[in-house]
C-alpha positions as CSV (number, residue, x, y, z in Angstrom):
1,X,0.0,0.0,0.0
2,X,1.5,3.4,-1.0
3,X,1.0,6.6,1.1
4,X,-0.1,9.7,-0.3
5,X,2.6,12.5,-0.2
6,X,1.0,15.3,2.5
7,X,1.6,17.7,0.1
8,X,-1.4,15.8,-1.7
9,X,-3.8,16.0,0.7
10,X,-6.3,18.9,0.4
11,X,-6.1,21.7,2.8
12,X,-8.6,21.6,5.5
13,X,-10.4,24.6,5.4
14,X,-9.9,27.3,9.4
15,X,-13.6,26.5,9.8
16,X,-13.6,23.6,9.7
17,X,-11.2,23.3,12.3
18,X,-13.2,25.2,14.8
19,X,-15.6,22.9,14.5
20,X,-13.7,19.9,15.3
21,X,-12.1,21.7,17.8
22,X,-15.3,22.4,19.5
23,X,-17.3,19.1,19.0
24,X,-13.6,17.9,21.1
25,X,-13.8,20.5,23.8
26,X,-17.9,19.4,24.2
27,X,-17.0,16.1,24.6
28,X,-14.2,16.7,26.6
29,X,-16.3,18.7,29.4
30,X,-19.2,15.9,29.2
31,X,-16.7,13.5,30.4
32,X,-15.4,15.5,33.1
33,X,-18.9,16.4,34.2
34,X,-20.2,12.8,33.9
35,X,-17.0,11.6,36.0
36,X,-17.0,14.0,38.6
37,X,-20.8,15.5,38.8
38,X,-23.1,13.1,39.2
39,X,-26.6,14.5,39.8
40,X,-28.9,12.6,42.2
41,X,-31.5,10.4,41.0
42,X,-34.6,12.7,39.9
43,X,-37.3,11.0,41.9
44,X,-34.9,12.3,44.8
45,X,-36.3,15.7,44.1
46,X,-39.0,15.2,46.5
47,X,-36.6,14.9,49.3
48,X,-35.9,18.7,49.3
49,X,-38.9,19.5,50.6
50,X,-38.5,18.7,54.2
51,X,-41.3,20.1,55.5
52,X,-44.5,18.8,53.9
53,X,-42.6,14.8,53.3
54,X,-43.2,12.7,56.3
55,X,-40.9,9.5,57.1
56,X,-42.8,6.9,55.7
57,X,-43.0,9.0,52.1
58,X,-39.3,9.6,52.3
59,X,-39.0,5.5,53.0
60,X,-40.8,4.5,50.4
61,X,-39.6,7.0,47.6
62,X,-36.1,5.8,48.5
63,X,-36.7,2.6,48.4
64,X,-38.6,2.7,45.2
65,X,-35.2,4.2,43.8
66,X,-33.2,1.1,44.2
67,X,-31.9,2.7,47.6
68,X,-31.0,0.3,50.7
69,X,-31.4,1.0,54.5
70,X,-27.9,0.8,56.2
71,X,-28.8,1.6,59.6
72,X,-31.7,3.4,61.8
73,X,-30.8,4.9,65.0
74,X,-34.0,5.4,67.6
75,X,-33.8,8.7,69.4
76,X,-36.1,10.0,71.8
77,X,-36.7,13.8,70.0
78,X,-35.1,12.6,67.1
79,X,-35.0,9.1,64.8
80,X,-31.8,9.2,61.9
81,X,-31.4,6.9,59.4
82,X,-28.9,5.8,56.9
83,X,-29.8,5.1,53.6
84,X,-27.3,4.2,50.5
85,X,-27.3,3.9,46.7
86,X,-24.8,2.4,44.1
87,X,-24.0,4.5,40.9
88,X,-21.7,4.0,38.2
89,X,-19.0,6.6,39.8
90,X,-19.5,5.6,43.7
91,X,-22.2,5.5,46.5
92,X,-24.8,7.9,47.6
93,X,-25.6,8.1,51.3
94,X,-28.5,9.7,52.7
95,X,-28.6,10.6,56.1
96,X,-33.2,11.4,56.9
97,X,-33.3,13.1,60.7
98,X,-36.9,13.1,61.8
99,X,-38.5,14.1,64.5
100,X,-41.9,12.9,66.4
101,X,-45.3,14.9,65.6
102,X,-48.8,14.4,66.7
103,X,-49.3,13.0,63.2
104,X,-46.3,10.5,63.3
105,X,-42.5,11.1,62.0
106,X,-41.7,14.1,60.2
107,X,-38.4,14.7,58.2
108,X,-36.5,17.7,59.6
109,X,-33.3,17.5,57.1
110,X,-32.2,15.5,54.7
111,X,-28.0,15.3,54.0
112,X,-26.9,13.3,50.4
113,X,-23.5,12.8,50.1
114,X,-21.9,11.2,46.8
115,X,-18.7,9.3,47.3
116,X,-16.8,9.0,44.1
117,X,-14.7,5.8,44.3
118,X,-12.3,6.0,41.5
119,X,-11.1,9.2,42.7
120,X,-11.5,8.7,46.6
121,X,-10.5,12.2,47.4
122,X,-13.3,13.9,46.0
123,X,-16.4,13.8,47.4
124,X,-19.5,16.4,46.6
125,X,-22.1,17.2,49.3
126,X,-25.2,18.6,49.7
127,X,-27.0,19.6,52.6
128,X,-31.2,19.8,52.7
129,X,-32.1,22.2,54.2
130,X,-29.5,24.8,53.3
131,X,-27.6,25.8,56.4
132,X,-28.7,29.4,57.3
133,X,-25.4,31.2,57.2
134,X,-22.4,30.7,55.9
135,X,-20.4,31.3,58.5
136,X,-22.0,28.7,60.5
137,X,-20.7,25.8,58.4
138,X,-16.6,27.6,58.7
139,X,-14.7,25.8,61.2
140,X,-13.4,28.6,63.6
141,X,-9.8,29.1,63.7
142,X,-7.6,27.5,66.7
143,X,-5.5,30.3,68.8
């Protein structure tokens, strides 16, 4: 088989090349995002609003989601449990606090935490309810 001389070929045209060049860059930032972003599972969507979602609800739309109980922890004012859920990066773990009303349990907050497991030192978190202030959530400095 003979190769063509590269003086042969035809010129590829500055357009063109931003195109490609682009199309690479798109895919580029997908993989990165897909990697290191993965979004919660949108049935969980229904877990940010703590307020009107009692225990049982938040039960059975995790459970619903593939999600498995890891540990419940009985407390007089309040009842936490541990839920978590494989995904193709790592494991989500959802930590439900609820406390007793007249009308049963009621979620008070809800924490997700995604653990990515091929790179074990990155780990996103989200917090449900938002904390109030931010300077609540800074460690304060040691004297």
């Amino acid at each position: 088989m003979k190769l063509a001389a590269p003086d042969s070929l035809p010129p590829t045209s500055p357009r063109t090349m931003a195109v490609l060049i682009l199309i690479l860059l798109s895919l580029m930032v997908a993989t990165v995002k897909t990697a290191l972003y993965p979004s919660p599972p949108a049935a969980w969507d229904r877990l940010h609003e703590t307020s009107t979602l009692s225990q049982a609800e938040a039960n059975t739309l995790l459970s619903s989601s593939g999600a498995h109980i890891e540990s419940i922890k009985a407390g007089d004012p309040v009842t936490t449990e541990t839920w978590y859920k494989n995904h193709r990066t790592g494991t989500w773990t959802i930590l439900i606090r609820s406390t007793k009303t007249p009308k049963g349990l009621a979620v008070q907050s809800v924490h997700i935490r995604s653990d990515i497991t091929h790179l074990p030192y990155f780990t996103r978190t989200w917090d449900y309810p938002a904390t109030s202030t931010p300077a609540a959530a800074q460690p304060t400095p040691v004297k």
